[in-house]
C-alpha positions in Angstrom: -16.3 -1.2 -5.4 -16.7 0.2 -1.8 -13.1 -0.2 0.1 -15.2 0.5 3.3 -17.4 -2.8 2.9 -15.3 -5.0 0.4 -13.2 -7.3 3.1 -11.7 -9.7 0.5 -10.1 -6.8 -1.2 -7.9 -5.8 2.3 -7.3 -9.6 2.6 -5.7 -9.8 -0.8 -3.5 -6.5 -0.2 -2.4 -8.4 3.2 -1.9 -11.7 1.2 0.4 -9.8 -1.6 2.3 -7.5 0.9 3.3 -10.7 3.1 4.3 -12.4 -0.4 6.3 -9.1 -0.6 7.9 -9.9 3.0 9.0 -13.0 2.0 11.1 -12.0 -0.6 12.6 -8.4 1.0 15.9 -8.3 2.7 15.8 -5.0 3.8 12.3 -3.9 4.5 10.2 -7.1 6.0 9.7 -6.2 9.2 7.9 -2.6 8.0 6.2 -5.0 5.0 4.6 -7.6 7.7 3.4 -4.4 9.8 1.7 -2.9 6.7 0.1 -6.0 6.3 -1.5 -6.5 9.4 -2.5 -3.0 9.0 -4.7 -4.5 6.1 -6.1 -7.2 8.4 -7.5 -4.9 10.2 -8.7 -2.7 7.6 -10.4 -6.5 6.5 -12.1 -6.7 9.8 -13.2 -3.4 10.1 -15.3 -3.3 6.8 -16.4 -7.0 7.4 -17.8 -5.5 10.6 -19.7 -2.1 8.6 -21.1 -4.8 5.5 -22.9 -6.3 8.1 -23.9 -3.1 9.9 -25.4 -2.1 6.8 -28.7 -0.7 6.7 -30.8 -2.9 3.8 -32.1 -0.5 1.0 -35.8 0.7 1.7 -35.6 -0.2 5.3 -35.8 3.1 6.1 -38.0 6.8 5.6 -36.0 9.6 4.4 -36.6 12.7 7.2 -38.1 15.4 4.3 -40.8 13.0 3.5 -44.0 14.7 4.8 -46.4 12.6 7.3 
């Protein structure tokens, strides 16, 4: 699985670490941060899979002309 490209994965860390938040006394503030921390991580790799170059779509440079 590539972390960089895999969206859904960051979105189900976010999901769990809120879940987290909900039940911590102590440390909810710093458990909410972390999460949106993940959202972004989500968006980010949403944005790279669709930057994504399809495979054969391009010529390697040491191929010969």
């Amino acid at each position: 699985m590539d972390f960089l490209t895999n969206a859904d994965h960051w979105r189900k860390r976010a999901a769990q670490t809120r879940a987290l938040a909900a039940v911590a006394a102590k440390d909810q503030g710093r458990l909410l941060k972390v999460a949106e921390e993940y959202d972004r991580l989500a968006a980010h790799a949403e944005v790279r899979r669709s930057a994504m170059v399809p495979a054969g779509s391009y010529v390697r440079a040491n191929q010969g002309e």
